[in-house]
C-alpha positions as CSV (number, residue, x, y, z in Angstrom):
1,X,15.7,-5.4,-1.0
2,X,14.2,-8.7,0.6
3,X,12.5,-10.7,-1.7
4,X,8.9,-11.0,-2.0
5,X,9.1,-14.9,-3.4
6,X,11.2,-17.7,-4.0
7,X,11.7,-21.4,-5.2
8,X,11.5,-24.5,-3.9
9,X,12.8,-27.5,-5.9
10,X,9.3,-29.9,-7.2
11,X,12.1,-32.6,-6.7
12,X,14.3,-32.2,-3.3
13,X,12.6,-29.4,-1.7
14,X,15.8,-27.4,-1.8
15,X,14.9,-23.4,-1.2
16,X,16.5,-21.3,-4.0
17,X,16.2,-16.7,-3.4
18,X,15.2,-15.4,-6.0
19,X,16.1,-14.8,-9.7
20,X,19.4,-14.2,-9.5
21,X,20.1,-17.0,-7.7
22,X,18.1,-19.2,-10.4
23,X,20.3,-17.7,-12.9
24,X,23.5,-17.7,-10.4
25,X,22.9,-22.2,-10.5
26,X,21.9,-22.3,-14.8
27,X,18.2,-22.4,-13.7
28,X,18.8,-26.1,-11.8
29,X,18.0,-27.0,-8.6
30,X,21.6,-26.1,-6.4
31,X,21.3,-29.7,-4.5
32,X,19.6,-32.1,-7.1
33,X,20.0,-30.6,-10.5
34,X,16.4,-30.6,-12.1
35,X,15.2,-27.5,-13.2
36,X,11.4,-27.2,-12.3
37,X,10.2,-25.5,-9.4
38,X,7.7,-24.2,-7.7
39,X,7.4,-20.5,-7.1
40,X,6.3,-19.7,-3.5
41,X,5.3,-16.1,-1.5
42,X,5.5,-14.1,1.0
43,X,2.3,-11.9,0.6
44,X,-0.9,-12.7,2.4
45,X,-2.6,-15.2,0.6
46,X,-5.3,-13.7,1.6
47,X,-4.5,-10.4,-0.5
48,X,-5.2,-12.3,-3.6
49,X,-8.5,-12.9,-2.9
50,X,-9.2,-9.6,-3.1
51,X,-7.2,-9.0,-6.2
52,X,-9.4,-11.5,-8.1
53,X,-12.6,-9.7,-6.9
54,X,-11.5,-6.3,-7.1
55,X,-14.4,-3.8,-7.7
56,X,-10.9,-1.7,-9.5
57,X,-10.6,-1.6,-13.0
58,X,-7.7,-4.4,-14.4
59,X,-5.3,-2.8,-17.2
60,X,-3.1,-5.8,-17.4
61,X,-1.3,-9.1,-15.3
62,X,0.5,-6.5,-13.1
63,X,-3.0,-6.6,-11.3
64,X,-1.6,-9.5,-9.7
65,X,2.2,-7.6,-8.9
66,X,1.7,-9.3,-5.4
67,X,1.6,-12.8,-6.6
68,X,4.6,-12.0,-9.2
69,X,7.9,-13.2,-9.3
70,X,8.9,-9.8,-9.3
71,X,10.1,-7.0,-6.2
72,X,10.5,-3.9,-7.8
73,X,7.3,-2.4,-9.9
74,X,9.6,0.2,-11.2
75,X,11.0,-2.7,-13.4
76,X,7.6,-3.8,-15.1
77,X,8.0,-3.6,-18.9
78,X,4.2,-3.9,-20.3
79,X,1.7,-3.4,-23.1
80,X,-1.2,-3.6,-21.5
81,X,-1.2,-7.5,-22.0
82,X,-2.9,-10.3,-19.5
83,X,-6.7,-8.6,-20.0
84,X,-8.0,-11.2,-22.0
85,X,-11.7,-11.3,-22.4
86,X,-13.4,-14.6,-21.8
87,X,-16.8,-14.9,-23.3
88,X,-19.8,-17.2,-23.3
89,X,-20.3,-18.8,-27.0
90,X,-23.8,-20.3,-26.7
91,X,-23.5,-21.0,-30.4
92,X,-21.1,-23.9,-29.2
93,X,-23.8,-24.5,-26.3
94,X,-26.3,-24.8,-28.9
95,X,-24.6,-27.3,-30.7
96,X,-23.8,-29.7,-27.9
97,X,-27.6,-29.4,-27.1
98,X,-28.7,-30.4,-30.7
99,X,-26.3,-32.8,-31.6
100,X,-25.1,-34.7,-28.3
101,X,-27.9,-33.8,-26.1
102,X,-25.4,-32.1,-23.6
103,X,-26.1,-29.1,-21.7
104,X,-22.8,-27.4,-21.4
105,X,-21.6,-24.0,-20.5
106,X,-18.7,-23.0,-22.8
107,X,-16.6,-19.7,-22.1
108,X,-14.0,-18.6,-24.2
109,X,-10.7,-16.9,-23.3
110,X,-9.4,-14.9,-26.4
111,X,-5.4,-13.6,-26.6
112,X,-6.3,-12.5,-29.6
113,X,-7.0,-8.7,-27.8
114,X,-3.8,-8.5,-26.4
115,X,-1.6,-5.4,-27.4
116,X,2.1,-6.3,-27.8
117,X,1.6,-9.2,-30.4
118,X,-1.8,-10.6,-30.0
119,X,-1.1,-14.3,-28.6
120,X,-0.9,-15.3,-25.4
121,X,2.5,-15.8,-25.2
122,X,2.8,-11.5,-24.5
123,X,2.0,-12.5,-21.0
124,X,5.2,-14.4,-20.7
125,X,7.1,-11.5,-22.4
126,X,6.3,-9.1,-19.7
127,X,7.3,-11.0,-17.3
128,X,10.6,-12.1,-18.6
129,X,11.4,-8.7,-19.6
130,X,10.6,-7.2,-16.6
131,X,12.4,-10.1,-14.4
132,X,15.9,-9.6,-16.9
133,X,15.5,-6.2,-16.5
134,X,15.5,-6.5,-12.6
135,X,18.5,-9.1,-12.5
136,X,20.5,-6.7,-14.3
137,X,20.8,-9.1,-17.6
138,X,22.0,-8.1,-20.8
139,X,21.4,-11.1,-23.4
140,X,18.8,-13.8,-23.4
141,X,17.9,-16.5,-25.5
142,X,14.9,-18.9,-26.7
143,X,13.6,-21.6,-29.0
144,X,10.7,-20.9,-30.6
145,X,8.4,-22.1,-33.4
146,X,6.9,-18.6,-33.8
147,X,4.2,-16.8,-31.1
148,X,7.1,-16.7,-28.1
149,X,9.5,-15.4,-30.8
150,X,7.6,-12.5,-31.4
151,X,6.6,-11.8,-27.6
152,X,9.5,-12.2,-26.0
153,X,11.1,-10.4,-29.2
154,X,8.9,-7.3,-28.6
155,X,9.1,-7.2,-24.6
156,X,12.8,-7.7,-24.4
157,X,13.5,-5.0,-27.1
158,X,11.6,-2.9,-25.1
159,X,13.7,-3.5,-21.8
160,X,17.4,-3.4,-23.8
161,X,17.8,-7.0,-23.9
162,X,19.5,-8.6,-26.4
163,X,17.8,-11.2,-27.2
164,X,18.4,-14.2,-29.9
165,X,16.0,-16.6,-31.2
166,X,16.4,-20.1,-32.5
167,X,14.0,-21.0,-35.1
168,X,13.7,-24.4,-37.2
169,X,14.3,-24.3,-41.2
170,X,10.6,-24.0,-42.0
171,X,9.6,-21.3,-40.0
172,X,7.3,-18.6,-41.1
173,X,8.9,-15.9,-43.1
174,X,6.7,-13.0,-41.3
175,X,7.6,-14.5,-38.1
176,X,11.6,-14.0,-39.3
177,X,11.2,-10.6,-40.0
178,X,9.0,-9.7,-37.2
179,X,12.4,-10.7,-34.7
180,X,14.6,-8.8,-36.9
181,X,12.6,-5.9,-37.1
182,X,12.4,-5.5,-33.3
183,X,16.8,-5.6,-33.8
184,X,16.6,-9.1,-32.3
185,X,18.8,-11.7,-33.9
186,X,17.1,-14.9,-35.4
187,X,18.7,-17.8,-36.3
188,X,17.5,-20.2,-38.1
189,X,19.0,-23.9,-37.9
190,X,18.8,-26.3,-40.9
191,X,16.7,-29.2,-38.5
192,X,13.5,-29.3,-37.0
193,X,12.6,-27.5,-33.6
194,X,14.5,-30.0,-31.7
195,X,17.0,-29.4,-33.5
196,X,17.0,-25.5,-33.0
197,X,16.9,-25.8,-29.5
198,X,19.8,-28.5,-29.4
199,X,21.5,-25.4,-31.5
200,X,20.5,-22.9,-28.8
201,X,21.7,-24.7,-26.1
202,X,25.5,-25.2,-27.6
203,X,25.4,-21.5,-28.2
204,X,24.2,-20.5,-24.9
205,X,27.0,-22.9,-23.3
206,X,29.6,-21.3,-25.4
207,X,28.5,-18.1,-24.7
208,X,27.3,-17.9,-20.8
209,X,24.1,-16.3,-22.4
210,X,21.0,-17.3,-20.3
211,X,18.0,-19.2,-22.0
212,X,14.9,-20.2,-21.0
213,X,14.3,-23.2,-20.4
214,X,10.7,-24.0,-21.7
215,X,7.6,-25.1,-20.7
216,X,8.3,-25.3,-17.1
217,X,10.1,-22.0,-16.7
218,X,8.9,-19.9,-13.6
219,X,8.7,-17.3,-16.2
220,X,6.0,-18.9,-18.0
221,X,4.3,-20.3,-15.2
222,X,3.9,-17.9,-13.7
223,X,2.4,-15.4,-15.9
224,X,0.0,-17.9,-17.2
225,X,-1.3,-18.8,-13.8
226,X,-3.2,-15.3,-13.8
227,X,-5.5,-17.0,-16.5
228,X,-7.1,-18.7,-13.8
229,X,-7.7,-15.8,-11.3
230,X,-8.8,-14.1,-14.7
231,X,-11.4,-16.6,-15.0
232,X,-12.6,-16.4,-11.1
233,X,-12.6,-12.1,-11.7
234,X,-14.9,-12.6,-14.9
235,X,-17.1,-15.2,-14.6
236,X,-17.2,-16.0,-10.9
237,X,-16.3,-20.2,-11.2
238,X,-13.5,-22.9,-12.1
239,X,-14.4,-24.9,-14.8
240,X,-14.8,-28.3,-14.8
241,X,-12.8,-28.7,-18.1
242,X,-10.0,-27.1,-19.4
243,X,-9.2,-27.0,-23.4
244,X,-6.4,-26.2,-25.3
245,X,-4.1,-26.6,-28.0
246,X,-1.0,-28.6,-27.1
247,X,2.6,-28.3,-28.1
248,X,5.0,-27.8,-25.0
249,X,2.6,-27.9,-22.1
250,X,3.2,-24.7,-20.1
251,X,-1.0,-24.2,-20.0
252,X,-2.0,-26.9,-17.8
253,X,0.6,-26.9,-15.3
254,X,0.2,-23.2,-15.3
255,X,-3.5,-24.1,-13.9
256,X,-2.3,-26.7,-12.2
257,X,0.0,-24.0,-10.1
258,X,-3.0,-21.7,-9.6
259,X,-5.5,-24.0,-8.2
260,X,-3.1,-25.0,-5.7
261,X,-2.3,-21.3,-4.7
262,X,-6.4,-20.4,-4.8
263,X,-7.3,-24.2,-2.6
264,X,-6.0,-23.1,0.9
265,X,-8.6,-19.7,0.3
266,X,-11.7,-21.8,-0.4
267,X,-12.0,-21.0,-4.1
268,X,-11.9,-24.3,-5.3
269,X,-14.2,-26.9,-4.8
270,X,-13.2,-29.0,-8.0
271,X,-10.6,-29.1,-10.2
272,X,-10.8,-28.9,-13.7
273,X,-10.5,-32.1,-16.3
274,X,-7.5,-31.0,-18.8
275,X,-8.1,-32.1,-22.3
276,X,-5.3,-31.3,-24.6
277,X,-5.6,-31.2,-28.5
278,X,-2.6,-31.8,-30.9
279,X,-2.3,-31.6,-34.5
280,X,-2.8,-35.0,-36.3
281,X,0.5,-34.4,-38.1
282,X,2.3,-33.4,-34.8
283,X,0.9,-35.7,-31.9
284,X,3.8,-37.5,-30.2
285,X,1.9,-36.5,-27.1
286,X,-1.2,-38.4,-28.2
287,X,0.5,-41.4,-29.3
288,X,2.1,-42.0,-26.4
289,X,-1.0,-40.9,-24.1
290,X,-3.0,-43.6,-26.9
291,X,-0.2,-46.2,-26.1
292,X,-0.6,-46.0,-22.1
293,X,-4.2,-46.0,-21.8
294,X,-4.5,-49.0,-23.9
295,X,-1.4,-51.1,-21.8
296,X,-3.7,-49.7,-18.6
297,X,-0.7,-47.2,-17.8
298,X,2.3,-49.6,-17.1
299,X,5.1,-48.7,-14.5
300,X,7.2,-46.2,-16.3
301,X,4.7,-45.1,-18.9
302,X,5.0,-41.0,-18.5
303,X,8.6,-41.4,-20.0
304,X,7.3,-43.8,-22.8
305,X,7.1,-41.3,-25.9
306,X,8.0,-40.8,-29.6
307,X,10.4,-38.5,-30.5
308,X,9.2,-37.3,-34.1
309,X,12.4,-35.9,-36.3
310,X,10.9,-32.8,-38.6
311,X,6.8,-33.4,-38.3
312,X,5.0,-32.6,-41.4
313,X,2.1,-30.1,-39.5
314,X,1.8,-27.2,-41.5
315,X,0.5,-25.7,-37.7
316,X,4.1,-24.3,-36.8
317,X,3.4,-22.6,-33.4
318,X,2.5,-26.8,-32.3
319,X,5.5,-28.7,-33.8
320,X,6.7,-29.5,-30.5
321,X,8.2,-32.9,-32.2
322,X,10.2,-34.3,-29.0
323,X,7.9,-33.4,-26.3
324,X,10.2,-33.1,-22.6
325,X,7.5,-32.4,-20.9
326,X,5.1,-35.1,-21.9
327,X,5.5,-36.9,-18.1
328,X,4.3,-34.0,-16.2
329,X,1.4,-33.3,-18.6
330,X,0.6,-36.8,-18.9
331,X,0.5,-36.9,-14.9
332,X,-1.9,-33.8,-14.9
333,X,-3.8,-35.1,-17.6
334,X,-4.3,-38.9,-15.6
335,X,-5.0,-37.0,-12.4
336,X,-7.4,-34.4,-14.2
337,X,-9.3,-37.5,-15.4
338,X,-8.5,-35.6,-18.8
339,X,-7.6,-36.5,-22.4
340,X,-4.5,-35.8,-24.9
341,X,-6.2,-36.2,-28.3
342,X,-5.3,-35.2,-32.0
343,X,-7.7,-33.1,-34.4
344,X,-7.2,-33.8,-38.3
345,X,-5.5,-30.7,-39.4
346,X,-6.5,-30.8,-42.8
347,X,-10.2,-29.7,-41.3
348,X,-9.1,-26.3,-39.0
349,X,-9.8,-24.0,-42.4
350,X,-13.6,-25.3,-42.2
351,X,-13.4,-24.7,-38.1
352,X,-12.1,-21.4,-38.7
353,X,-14.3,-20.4,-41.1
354,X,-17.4,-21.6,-39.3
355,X,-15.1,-19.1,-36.1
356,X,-15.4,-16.1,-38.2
357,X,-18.7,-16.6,-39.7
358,X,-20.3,-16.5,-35.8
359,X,-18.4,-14.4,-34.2
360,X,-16.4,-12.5,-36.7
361,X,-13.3,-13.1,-36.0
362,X,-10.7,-14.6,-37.8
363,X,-8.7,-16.8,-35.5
364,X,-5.0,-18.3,-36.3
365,X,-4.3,-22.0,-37.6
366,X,-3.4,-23.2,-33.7
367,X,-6.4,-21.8,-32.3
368,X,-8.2,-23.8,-34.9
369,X,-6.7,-26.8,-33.5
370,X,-7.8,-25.9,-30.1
371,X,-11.6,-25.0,-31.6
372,X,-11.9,-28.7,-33.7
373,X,-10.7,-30.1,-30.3
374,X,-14.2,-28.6,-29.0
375,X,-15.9,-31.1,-31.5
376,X,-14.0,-34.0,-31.5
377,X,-14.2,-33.8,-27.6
378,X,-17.6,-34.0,-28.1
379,X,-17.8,-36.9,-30.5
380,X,-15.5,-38.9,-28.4
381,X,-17.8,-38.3,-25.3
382,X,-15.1,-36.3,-23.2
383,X,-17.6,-33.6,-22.4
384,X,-20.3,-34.7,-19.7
385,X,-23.6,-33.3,-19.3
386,X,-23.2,-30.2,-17.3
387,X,-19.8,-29.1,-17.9
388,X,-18.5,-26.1,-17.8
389,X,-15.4,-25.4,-20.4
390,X,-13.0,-23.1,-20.4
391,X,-11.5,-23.1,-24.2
392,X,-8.1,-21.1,-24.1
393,X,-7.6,-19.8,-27.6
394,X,-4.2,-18.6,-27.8
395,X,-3.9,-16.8,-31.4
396,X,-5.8,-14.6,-34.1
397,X,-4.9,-14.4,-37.5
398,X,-2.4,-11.4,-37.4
399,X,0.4,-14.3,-36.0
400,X,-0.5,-16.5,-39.0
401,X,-1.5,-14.6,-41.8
402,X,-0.4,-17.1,-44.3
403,X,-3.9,-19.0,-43.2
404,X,-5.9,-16.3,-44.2
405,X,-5.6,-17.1,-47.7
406,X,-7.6,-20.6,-46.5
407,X,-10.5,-18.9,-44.8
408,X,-11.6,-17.7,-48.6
409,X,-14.7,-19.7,-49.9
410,X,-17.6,-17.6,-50.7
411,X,-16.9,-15.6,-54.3
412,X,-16.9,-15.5,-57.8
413,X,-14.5,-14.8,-60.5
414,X,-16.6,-13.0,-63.5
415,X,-16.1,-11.5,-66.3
416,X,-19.7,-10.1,-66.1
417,X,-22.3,-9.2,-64.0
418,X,-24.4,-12.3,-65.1
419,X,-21.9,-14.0,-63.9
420,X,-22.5,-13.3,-60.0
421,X,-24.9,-15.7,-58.3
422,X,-26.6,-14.4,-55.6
423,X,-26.3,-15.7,-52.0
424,X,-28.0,-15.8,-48.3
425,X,-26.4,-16.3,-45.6
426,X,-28.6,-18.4,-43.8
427,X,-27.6,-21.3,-46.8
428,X,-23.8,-20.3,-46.4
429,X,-24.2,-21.2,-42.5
430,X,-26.2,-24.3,-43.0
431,X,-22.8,-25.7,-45.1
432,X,-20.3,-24.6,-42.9
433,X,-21.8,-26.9,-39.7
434,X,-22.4,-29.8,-42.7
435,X,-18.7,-29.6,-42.9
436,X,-18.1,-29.6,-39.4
437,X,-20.5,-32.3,-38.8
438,X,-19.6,-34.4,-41.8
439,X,-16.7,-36.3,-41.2
C-alpha cells in the first residue's frame, strides 16, 4: 500500500516514508540526526475543509482518518476519544467584565468526557496504538508522570502491545496500579522524571524496544492537532489566545502544526497568542522564559534553562523538571506574542472548588493549574479587551483522586443536631471568589 503521508525533517528537509521507516532510523532524521519532524499529506487539502464542517455526526478523531498518520482504517484501535466538548463559561466572562473591565469570550475544551481514561492524553493513545499496530510492533515504551501512562497503557493493551512504562519514585499509587492492571509493566526508578526517562532510554537501547520520544513525537502531534479543527467544527473561529497547563509542550506546537495545515485554505486570519501556565514548584520553563525577557532575549537564550533535580510540586502529571523542549515552545511562545507564567500551587484547591461549585464538575489538580492561569493571566494584563480564549483543560478528577480529599470545605462534624449550622449558597459562593480574588 502507498502511503497516504510522510515526514520531512524541521531541520534538513530530508523526506522520511512512513512509520516504519521512522522506526527503521530510531525516530531520527536519516541525513541529520534530529528527531522532530513535520508530518506532511497527500490528501486534498481541500477535503479537510469539509471534514471540519461536516453536517455528519463526529464519534471520535478518526473523523479526521484523512489527515492521520495512518493508511489502513482496519488498524484504528479507539474508544470513542477526540469528541471533546468545548463550552462557553460566561461565569469567567463575567468576571473579567467586573473585575478588569475586559470583554472577553472564554470557551472551554474539557477531556474530562473522553472514554478510555478521561484526559486528553487518550487521543495520543489511539493513535499510537493504532500506528504500532499497523507497523507490525510488538513492545513499546514511555516516560510518564501519570495521564500518558494510563492512555497509552489502555490503548496499547487493547492492540497486543506490550508496553512498559517508566515512572519517577513518587508517582501516584492509583496511577501504578492502573498500568499493571491493564498487564502493562511499570517501573518505577528511584530519581525524579528525568531520571526515569534516562532509565527508559538505557533499557530501550539494551533492548531494541521502541519508545517515544516525547513532546515532539508525530504521534502526539498529530493527534492533538485535531483540537484545533475541533474548535473550527464547534464554535466556528481561532482564538486569539490559547491557555494551558505546561509540562512538556506537545499543546502548542500541536496548534502550531494545525494552523499551518488550515492557512493555505483560508481559515486563518490570525494566530492565536499561547500562554502557558506552570506550577510555581515546577517552573523551569518560567524561569528561564522570566530570565530572557528581562536580558531582552540575548543570542542563544531558547537553550538558556534550569534543569530542576526532583521538583517539590505535589501536581505530578507537570513535573517536567528538565524541560527539552523549552527552545521550541519558547520560540512559539515569542512569536505568539504569548507568555510562560507560573500559578502558586498551593491555591488550585480554592480554583477547583470555585470549578465545581459553577459548573459541577470536579476537575484534576493540573487542570487547576491551567484554570488559576485564567486569573493570573488576567491580573498580569495578558488578556486584552476582546479576546477570545480557548482554555484546554486536560484532566478531571478520576486521574487524580488523591485531590478530591482537598475539594472538601463546607461540613460539620456533630455529635447533635444542634450542632449543624445552617447554610445558603449564595454566602458559600461569595467566599469562594474572595479566595480567588484575595491574594
Amino acid at each position: 500500500m502507498s502511503s497516504k503521508y510522510y515526514f520531512v525533517c524541521k531541520n534538513c528537509g530530508q523526506k522520511i516514508e512512513n512509520f516504519n521507516q521512522w522506526f527503521k532510523h530510531g525516530q531520527k532524521c536519516p541525513n541529520c540526526g534530529k528527531n522532530f519532524v513535520d508530518t506532511k499529506y497527500t490528501t486534498d487539502p481541500k477535503k479537510l475543509k469539509d471534514l471540519i464542517f461536516t453536517k455528519d455526526t463526529v464519534k471520535s478523531l478518526w473523523h479526521y482518518f484523512d489527515f492521520l498518520p495512518l493508511n489502513d482504517q482496519n488498524n484504528i484501535v479507539s474508544a470513542g476519544e477526540g469528541v471533546s466538548p468545548v463550552s462557553r463559561w460566561d461565569f469567567l466572562e463575567d468576571f473579567a467584565k467586573k473585575y478588569y473591565n475586559k470583554n472577553l469570550k472564554v470557551y472551554v475544551m474539557r477531556h474530562n468526557f473522553n472514554d478510555a481514561t478521561r484526559t486528553f492524553k487518550d487521543i495520543a493513545g489511539t493513535l499510537a496504538a493504532s500506528v504500532l499496530k499497523e507497523c507490525g510492533v510488538k513492545e513499546y515504551a514511555v516516560a510518564s508522570t501519570g495521564n500518558t501512562a494510563n492512555a497509552f497503557s489502555h490503548y496499547l493493551a487493547k492492540a497486543g502491545v506490550s508496553l512498559y512504562v517508566f515512572m519517577p519514585e513518587d508517582a501516584v499509587k492509583e496511577n501504578i496500579a492502573s498500568v499493571s492492571a491493564y498487564g502493562q509493566k511499570a517501573v518505577i526508578c528511584k530519581g525524579d522524571y528525568a531520571f526515569a526517562k534516562k532509565i527508559a532510554g538505557e533499557f530501550t537501547a539494551k533492548n531494541n524496544i521502541i519508545m517515544t520520544i516525547g513532546n515532539t513525537d508525530p504521534l502526539r502531534v498529530e493527534s492533538k492537532k485535531t483540537w484545533v479543527y475541533e474548535w473550527l467544527r464547534l464554535t466556528g473561529e481561532i482564538p486569539t489566545v490559547y491557555l494551558q497547563a505546561l509540562s512538556g509542550g506537545t499543546g502548542p506546537i500541536a496548534v502550531d502544526k494545525a494552523l499551518n495545515e488550515l492557512e493555505p485554505l483560508g481559515l486563518v486570519s490570525h494566530r492565536p497568542r499561547y500562554i502557558s501556565v506552570q506550577p510555581s514548584l515546577c517552573d523551569p520553563m518560567t524561569q528561564a522564559w522570566n530570565k530572557a525577557k528581562a536580558n531582552n532575549f540575548p543570542e542563544g537564550w531558547q537553550n538558556d534553562f534550569p534543569k530542576l533535580q526532583n521538583p517539590a510540586t505535589k501536581v505530578q502529571t507537570l513535573a517536567t523538571g528538565v524541560p527539552g523542549t523549552y527552545p521550541i515552545i519558547a520560540d512559539l511562545t515569542k512569536k505568539s506574542n504569548g507568555e510562560i507564567i507560573s500559578f502558586d500551587e498551593s491555591k488550585i484547591n480554592k480554583i477547583a472548588r470555585l470549578i465545581a461549585f459553577k459548573t459541577l464538575e470536579k476537575i484534576g489538580p493540573a487542570s487547576a493549574i491551567c484554570m488559576g492561569g485564567y486569573f493570573e493571566s488576567l491580573q498580569k494584563g495578558l488578556l486584552k479587551d476582546g479576546d477570545v480564549v480557548m482554555i484546554n483543560m486536560g484532566e478531571g478528577i478520576e486521574r487524580a483522586s488523591f485531590f478530591l480529599s482537598e475539594l472538601a470545605y463546607n461540613y460539620d462534624t456533630v455529635s447533635s443536631s444542634d450542632e449543624i449550622k445552617k447554610f445558603n449558597r449564595a454566602d458559600i459562593e461569595e467566599q469562594l471568589w474572595r479566595d480567588i480574588i484575595e491574594k
